[in-house]
ROMIGU-885446 format. One record per atom (N, C-alpha, C): x, y, z; residue in three letters; residue number from 0. Coordinates in nm, 3 decimals. Layout:
// residues N
        xx        yy        zz   rest    nr
         X         Y         Z    ALA   NUM
...
***
This chain:
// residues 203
        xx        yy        zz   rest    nr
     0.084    -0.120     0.000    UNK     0
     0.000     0.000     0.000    UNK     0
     0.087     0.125     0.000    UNK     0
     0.099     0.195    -0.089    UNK     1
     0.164     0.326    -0.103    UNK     1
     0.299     0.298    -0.070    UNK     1
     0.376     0.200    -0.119    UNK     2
     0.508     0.189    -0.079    UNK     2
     0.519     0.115     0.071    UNK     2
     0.441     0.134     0.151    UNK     3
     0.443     0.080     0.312    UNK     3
     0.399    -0.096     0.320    UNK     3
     0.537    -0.134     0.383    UNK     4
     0.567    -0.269     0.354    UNK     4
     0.443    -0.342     0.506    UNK     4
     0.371    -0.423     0.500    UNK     5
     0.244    -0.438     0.580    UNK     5
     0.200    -0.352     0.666    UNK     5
     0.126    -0.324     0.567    UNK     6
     0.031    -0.204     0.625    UNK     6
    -0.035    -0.223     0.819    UNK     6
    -0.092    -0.320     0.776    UNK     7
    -0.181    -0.408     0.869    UNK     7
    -0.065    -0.386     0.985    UNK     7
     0.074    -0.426     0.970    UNK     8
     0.172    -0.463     1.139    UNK     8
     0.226    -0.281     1.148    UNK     8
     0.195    -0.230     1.059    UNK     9
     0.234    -0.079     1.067    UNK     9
     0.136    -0.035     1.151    UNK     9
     0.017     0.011     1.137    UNK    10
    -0.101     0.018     1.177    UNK    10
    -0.076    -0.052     1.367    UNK    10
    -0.052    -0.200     1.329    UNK    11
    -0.072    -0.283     1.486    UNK    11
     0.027    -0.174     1.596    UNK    11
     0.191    -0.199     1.517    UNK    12
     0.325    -0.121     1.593    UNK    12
     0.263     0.010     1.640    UNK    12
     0.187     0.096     1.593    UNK    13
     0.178     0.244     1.651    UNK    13
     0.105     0.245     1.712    UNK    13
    -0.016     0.167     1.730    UNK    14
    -0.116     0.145     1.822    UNK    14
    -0.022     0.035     1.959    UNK    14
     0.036    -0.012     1.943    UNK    15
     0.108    -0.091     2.043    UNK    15
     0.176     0.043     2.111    UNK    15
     0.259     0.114     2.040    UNK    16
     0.328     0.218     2.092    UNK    16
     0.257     0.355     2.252    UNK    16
     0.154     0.392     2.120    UNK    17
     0.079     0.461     2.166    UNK    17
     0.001     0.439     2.306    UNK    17
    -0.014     0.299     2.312    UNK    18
    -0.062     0.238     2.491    UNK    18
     0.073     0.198     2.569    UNK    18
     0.210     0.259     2.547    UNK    19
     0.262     0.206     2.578    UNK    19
     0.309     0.351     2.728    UNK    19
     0.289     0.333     2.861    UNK    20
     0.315     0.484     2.905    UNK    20
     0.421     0.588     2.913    UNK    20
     0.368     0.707     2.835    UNK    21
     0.511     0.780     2.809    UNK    21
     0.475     0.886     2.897    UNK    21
     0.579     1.002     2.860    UNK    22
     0.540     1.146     2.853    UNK    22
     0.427     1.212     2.774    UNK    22
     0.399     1.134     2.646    UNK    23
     0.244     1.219     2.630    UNK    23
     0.126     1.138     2.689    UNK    23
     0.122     1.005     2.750    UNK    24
     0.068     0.963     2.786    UNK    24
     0.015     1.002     2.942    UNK    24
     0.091     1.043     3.025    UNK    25
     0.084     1.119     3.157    UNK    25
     0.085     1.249     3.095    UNK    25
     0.074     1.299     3.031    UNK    26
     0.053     1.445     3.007    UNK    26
    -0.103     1.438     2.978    UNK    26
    -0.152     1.369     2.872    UNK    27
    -0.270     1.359     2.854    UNK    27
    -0.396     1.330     2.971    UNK    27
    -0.363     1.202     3.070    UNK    28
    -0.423     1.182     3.190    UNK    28
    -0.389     1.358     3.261    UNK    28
    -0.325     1.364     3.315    UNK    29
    -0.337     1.463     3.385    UNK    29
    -0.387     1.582     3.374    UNK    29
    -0.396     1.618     3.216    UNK    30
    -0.472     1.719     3.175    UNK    30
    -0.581     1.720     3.196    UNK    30
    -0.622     1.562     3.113    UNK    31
    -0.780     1.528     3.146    UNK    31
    -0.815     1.563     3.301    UNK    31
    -0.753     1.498     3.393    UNK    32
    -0.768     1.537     3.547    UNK    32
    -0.793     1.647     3.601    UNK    32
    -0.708     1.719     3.545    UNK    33
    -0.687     1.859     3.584    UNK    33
    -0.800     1.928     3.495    UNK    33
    -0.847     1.924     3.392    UNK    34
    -0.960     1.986     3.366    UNK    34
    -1.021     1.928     3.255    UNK    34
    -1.059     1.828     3.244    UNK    35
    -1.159     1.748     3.186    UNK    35
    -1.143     1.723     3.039    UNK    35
    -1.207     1.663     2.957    UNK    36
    -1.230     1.595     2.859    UNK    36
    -1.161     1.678     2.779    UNK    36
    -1.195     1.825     2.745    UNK    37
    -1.138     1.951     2.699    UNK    37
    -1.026     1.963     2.700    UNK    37
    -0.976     1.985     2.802    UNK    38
    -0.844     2.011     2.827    UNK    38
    -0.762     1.908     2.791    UNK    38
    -0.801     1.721     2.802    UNK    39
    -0.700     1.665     2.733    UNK    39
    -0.711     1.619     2.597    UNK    39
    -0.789     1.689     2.527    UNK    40
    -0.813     1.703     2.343    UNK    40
    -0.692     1.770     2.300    UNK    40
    -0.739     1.876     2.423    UNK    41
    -0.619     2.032     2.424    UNK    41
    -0.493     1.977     2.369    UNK    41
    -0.422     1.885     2.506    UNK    42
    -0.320     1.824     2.478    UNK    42
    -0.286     1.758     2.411    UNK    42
    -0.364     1.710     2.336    UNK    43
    -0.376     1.601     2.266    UNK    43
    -0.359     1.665     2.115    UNK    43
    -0.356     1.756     2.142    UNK    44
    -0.413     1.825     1.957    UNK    44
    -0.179     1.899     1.999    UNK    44
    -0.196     1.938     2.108    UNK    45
    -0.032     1.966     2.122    UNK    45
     0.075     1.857     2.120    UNK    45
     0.049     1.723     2.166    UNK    46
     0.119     1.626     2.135    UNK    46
     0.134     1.543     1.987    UNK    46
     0.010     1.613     1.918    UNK    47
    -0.009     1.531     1.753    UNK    47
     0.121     1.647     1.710    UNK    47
     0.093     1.792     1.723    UNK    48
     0.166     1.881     1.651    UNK    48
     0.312     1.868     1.710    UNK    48
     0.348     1.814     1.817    UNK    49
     0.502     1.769     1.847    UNK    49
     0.564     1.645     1.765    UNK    49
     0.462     1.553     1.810    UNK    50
     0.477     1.471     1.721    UNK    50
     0.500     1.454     1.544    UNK    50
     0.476     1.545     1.460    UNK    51
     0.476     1.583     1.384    UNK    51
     0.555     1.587     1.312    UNK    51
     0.615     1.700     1.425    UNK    52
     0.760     1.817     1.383    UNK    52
     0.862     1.654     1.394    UNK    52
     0.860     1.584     1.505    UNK    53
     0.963     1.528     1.498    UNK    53
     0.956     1.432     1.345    UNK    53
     0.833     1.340     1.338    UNK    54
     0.840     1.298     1.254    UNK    54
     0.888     1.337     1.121    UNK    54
     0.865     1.432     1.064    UNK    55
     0.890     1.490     0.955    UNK    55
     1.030     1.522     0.918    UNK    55
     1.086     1.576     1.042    UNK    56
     1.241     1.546     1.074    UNK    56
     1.341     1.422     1.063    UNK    56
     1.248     1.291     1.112    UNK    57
     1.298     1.177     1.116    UNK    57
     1.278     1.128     0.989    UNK    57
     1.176     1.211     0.903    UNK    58
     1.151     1.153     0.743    UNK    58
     1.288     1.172     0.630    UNK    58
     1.303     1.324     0.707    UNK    59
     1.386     1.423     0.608    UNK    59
     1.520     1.316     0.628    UNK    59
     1.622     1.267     0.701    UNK    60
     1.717     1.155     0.761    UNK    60
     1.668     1.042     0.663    UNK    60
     1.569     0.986     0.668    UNK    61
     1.575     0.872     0.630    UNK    61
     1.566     0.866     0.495    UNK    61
     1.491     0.996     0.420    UNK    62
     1.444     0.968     0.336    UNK    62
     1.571     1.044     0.246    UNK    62
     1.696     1.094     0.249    UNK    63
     1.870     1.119     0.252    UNK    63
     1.897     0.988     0.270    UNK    63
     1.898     0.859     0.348    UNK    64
     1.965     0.756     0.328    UNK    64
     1.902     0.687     0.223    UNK    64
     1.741     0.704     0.191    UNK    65
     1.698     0.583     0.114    UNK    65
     1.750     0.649    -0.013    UNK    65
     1.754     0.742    -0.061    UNK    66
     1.785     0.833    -0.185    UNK    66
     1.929     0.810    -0.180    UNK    66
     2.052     0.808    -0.185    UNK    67
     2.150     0.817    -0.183    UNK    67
     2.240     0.690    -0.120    UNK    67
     2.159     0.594    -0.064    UNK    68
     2.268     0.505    -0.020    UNK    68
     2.152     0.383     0.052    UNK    68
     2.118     0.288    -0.069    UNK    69
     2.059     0.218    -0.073    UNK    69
     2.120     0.060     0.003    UNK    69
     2.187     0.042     0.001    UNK    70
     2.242    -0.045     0.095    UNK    70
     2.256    -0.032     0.266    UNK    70
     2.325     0.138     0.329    UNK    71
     2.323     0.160     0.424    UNK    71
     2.167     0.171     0.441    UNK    71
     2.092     0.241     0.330    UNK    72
     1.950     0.198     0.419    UNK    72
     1.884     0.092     0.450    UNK    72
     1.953    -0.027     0.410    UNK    73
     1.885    -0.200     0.456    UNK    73
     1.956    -0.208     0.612    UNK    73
     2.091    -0.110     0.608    UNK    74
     2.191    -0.146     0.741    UNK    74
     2.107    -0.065     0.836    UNK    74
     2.015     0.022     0.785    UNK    75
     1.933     0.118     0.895    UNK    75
     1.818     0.030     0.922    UNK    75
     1.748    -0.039     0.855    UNK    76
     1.620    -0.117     0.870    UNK    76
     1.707    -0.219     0.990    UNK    76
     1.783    -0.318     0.946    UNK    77
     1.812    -0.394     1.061    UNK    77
     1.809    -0.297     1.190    UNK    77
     1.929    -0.216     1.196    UNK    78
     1.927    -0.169     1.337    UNK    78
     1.798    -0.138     1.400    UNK    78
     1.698    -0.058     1.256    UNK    79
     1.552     0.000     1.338    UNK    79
     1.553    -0.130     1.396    UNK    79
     1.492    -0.273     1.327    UNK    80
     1.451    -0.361     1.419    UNK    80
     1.518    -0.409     1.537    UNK    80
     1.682    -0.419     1.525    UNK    81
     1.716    -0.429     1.691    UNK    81
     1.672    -0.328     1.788    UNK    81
     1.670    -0.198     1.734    UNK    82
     1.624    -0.086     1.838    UNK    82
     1.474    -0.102     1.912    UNK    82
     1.343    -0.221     1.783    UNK    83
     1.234    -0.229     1.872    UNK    83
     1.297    -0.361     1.995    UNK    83
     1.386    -0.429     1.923    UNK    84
     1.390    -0.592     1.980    UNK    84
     1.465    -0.475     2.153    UNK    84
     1.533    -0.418     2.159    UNK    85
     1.651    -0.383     2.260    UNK    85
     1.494    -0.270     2.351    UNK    85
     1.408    -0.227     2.288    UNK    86
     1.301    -0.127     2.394    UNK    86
     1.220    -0.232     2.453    UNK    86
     1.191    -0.358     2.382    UNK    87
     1.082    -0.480     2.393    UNK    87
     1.173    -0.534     2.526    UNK    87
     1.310    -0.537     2.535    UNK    88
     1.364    -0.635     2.621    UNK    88
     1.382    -0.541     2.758    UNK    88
     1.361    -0.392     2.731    UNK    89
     1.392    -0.303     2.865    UNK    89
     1.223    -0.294     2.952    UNK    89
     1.153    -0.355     2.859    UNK    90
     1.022    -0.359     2.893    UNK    90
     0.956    -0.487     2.984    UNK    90
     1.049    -0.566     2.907    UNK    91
     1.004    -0.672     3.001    UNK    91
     1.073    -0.675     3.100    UNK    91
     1.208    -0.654     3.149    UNK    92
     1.317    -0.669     3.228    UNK    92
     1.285    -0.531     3.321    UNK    92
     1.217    -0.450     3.298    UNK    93
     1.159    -0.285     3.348    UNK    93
     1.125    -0.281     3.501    UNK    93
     1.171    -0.269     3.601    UNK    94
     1.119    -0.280     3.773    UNK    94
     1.020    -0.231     3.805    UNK    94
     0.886    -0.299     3.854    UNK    95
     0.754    -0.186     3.901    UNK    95
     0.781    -0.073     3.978    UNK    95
     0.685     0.033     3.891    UNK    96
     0.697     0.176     4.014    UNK    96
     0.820     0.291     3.962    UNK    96
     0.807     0.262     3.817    UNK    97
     0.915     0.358     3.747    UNK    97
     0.804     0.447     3.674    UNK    97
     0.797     0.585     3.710    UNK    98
     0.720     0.687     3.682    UNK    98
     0.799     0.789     3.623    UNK    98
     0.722     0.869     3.552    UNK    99
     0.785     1.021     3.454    UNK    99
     0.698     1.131     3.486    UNK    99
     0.838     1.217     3.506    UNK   100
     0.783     1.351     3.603    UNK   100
     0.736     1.439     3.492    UNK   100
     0.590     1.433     3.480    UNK   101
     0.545     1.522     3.364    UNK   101
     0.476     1.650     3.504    UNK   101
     0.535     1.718     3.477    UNK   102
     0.397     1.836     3.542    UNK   102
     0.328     1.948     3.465    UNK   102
     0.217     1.962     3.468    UNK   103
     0.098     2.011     3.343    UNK   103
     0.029     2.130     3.444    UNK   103
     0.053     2.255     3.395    UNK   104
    -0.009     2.360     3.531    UNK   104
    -0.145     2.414     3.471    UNK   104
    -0.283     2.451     3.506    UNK   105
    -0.343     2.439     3.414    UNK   105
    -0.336     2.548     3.299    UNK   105
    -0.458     2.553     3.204    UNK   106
    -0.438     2.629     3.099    UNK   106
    -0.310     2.582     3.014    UNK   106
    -0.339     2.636     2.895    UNK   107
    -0.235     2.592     2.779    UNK   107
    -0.176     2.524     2.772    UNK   107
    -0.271     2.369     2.783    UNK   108
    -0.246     2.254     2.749    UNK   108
    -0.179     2.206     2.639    UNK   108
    -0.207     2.261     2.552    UNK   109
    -0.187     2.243     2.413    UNK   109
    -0.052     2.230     2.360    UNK   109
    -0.016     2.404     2.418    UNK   110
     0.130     2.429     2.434    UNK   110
     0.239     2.348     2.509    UNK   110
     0.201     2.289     2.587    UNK   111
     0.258     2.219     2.704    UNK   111
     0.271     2.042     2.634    UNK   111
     0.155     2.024     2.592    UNK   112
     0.178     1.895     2.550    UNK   112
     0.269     1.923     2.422    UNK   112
     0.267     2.035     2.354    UNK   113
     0.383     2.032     2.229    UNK   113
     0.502     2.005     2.269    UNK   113
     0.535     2.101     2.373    UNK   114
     0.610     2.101     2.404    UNK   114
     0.707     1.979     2.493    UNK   114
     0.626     1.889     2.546    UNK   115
     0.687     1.788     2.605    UNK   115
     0.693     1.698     2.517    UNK   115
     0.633     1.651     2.407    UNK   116
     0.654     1.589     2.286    UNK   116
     0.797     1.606     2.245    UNK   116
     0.819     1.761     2.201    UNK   117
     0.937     1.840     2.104    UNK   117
     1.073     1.810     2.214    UNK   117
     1.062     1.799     2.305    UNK   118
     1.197     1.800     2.383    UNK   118
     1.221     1.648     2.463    UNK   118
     1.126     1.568     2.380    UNK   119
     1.156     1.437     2.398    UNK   119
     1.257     1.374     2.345    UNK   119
     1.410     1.371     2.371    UNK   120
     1.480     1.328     2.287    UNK   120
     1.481     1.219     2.230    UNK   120
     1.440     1.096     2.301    UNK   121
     1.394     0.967     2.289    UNK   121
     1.301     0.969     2.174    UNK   121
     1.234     1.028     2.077    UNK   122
     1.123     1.045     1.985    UNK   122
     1.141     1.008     1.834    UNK   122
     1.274     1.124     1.840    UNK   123
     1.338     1.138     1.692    UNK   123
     1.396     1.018     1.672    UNK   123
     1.462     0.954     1.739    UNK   124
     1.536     0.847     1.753    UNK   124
     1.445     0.737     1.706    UNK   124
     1.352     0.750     1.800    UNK   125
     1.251     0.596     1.750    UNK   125
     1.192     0.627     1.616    UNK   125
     1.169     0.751     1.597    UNK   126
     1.120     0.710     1.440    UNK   126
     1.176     0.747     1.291    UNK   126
     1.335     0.747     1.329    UNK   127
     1.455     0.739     1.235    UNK   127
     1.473     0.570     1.255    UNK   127
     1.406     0.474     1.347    UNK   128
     1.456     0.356     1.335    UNK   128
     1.307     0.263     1.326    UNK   128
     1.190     0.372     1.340    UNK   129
     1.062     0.282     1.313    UNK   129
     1.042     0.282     1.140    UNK   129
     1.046     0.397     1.095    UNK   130
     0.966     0.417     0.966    UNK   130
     1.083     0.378     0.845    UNK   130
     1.209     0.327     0.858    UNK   131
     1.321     0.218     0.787    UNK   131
     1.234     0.080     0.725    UNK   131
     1.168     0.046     0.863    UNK   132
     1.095    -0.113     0.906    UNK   132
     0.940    -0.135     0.785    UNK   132
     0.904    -0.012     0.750    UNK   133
     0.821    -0.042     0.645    UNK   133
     0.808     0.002     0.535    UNK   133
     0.950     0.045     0.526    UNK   134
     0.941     0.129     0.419    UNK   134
     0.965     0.002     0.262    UNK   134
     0.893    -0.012     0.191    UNK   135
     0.887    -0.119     0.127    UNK   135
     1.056    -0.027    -0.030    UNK   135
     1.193    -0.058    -0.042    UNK   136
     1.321     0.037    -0.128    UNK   136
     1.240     0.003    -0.253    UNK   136
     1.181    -0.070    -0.274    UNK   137
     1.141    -0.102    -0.454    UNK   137
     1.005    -0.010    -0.484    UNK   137
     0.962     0.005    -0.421    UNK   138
     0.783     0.039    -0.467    UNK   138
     0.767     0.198    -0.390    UNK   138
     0.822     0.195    -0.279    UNK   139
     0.806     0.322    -0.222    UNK   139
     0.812     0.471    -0.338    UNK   139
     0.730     0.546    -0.263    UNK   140
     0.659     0.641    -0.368    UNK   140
     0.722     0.799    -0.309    UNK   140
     0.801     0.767    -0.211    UNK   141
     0.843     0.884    -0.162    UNK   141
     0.737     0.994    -0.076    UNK   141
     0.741     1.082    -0.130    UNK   142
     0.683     1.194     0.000    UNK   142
     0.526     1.144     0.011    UNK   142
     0.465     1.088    -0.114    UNK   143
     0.353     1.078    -0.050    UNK   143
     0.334     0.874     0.018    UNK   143
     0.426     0.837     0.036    UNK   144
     0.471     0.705     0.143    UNK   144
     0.443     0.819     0.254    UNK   144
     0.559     0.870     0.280    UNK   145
     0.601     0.906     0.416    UNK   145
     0.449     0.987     0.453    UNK   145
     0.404     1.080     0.398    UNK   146
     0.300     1.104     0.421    UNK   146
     0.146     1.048     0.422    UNK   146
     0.143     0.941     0.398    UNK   147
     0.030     0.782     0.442    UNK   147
     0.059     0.764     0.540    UNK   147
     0.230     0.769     0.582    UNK   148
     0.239     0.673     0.727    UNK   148
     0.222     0.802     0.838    UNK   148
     0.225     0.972     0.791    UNK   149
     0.205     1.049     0.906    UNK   149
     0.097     1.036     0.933    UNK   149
     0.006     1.077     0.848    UNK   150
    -0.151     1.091     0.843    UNK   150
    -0.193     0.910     0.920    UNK   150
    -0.147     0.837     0.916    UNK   151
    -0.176     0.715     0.934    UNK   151
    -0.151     0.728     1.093    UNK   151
    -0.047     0.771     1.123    UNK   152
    -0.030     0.804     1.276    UNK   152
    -0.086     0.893     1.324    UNK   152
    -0.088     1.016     1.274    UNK   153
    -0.203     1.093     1.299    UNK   153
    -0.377     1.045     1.352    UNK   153
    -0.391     0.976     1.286    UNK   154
    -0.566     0.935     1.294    UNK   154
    -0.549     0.865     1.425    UNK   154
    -0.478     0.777     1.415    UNK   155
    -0.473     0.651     1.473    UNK   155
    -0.444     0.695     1.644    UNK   155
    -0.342     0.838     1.637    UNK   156
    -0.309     0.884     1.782    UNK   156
    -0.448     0.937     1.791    UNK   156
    -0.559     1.048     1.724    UNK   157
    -0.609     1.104     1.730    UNK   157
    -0.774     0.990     1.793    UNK   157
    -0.755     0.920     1.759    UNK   158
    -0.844     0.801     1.795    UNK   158
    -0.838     0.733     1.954    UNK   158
    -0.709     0.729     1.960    UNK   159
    -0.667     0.669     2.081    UNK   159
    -0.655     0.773     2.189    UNK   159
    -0.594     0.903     2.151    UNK   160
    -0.626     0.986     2.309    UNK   160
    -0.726     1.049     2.304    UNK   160
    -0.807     1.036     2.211    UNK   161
    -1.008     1.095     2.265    UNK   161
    -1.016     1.016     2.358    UNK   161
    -1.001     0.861     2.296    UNK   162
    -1.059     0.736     2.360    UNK   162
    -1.014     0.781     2.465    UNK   162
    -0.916     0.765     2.529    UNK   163
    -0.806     0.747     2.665    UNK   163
    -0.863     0.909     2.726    UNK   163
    -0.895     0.992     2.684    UNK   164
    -0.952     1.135     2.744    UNK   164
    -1.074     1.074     2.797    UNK   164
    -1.170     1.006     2.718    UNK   165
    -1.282     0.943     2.757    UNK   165
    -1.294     0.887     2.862    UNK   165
    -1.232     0.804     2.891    UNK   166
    -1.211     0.700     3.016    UNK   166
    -1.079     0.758     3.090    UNK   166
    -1.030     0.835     3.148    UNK   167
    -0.932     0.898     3.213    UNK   167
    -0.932     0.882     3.312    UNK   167
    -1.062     0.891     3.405    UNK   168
    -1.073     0.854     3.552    UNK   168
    -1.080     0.750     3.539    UNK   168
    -1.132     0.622     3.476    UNK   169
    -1.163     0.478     3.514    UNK   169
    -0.990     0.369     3.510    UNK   169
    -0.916     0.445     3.353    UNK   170
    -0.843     0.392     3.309    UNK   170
    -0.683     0.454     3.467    UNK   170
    -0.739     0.543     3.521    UNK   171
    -0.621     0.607     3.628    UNK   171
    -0.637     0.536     3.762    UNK   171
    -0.733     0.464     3.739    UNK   172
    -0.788     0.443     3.911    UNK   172
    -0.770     0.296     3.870    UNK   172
    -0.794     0.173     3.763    UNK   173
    -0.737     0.058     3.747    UNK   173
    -0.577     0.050     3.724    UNK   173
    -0.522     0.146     3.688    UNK   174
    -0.400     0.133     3.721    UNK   174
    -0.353     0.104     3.819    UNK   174
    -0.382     0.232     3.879    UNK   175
    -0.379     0.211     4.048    UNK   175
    -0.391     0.098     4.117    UNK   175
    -0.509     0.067     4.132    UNK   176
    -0.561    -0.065     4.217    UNK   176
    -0.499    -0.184     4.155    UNK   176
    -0.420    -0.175     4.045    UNK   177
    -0.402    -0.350     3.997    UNK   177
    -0.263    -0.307     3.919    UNK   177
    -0.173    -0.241     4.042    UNK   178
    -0.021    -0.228     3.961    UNK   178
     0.036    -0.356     3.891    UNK   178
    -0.003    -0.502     3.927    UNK   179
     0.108    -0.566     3.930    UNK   179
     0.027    -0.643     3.764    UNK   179
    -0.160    -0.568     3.718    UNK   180
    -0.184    -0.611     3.653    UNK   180
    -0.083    -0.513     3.530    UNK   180
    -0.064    -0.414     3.579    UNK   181
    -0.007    -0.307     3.414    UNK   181
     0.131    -0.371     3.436    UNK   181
     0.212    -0.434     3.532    UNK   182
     0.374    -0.451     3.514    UNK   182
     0.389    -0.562     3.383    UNK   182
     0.246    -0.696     3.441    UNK   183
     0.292    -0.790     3.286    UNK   183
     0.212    -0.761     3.160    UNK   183
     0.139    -0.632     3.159    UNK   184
     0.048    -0.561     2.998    UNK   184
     0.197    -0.553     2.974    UNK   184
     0.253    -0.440     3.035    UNK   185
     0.428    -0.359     2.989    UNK   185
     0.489    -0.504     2.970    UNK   185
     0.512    -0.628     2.998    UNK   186
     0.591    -0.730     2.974    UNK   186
     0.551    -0.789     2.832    UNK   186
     0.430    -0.769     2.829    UNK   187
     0.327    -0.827     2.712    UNK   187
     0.377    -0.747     2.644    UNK   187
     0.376    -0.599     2.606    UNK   188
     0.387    -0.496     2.518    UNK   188
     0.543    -0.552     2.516    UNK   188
     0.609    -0.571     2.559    UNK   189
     0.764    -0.588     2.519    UNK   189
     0.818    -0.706     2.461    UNK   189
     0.735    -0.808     2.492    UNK   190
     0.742    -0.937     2.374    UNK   190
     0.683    -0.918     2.272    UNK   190
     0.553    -0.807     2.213    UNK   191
     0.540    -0.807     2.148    UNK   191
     0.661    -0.706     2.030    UNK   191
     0.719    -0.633     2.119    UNK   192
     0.819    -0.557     2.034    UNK   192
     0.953    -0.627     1.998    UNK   192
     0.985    -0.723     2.084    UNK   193
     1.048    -0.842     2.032    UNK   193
     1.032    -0.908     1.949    UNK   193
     0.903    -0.952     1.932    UNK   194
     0.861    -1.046     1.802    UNK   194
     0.817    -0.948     1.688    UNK   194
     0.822    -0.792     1.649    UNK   195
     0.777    -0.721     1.560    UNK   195
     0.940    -0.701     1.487    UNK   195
     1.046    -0.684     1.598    UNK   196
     1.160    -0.660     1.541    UNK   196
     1.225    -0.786     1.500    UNK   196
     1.215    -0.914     1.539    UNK   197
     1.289    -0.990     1.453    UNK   197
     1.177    -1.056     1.371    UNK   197
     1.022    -1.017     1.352    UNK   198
     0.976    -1.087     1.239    UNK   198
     1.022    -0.990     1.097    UNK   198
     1.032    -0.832     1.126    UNK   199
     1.072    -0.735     1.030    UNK   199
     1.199    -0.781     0.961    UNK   199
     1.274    -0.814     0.991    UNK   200
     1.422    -0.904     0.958    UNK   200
     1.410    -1.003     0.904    UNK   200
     1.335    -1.065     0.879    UNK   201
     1.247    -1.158     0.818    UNK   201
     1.210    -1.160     0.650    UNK   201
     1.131    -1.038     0.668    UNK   202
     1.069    -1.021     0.529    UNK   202
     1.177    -0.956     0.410    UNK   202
***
């Protein structure tokens, strides 16, 4: 589909990602908390536009290796996939009760969630080594590939933190009460990033 090598495990990986808890993920709860449904759209509409910037950045990199050096870009696809196999294994191996100091003051949510997105250094990184993994070197169509897979992340985040704004109190308070149920989801989520990075090596 548009150059993007299975669509379908592209699609699965960002939705795996996206439940996985970050900094926009506690930014978003807390907004919601701090002032309701509104306020974490707010953020939510500031974490798509962080998200963005980085991506587009991480396009401009990759899309210089796939143009110019077609071999180092197969040497970039492997590493992307060790880089999910090496986050999958810090996930499972991860100690309960490891938290990220997001603090969200109210008002200008928006701004705030951009902003903790944009100064995520950890961001650029993952998706100079995610978007290698589907990029199909023969068929790919160039800017409008890379732009299927933004818009594709786009929706897909935009779907998932309404949802997660929606349920904010229910989804904050089962955390809570059943820590030791989210330690093996996070173990689950990390075998599954294990088995995404060496089935990608694969094809």
């Amino acid at each position: 589909m548009l150059g993007i090598s299975d669509y379908g495990s592209f699609c699965a990986a960002v939705l795996l990602f996206l439940a996985l808890p970050g900094p926009g993920t506690f930014a978003l709860l807390t907004s919601t908390g701090k002032g309701g449904f509104r306020a974490g759209a707010s953020c939510m509409l500031g974490l798509i536009a962080g998200d963005q910037a980085l991506l587009w950045m991480a396009v401009a990199g990759v899309a210089a290796v796939l143009a110019t050096h077609p071999v180092a870009f197969k040497l970039v696809q492997y590493g992307g996939a060790a880089y999910l196999v090496w986050i999958g294994l810090k996930l499972i191996l991860a100690r309960d009760g490891a938290k990220s100091p997001i603090h969200i003051e109210p008002r200008h949510y928006a701004k705030q969630g951009f902003f903790i997105t944009l100064l995520n250094p950890k961001a650029i990184v993952f998706y100079m080594a995610f978007f290698p993994l589907f990029i199909n070197p023969t068929t790919h169509l160039g800017l409008p590939t890379f732009a299927a897979m933004a818009v594709t992340i786009a929706l897909l985040t935009t779907v998932y933190c309404l949802t997660l704004c929606a349920f904010a109190n229910a989804v904050s308070q089962k955390v809570k009460a059943h820590r030791r149920l989210s330690q093996w989801l996070q173990r689950l989520a990390g075998m599954c990033l294990v088995a995404f990075g060496v089935r990608l090596t694969t094809n």
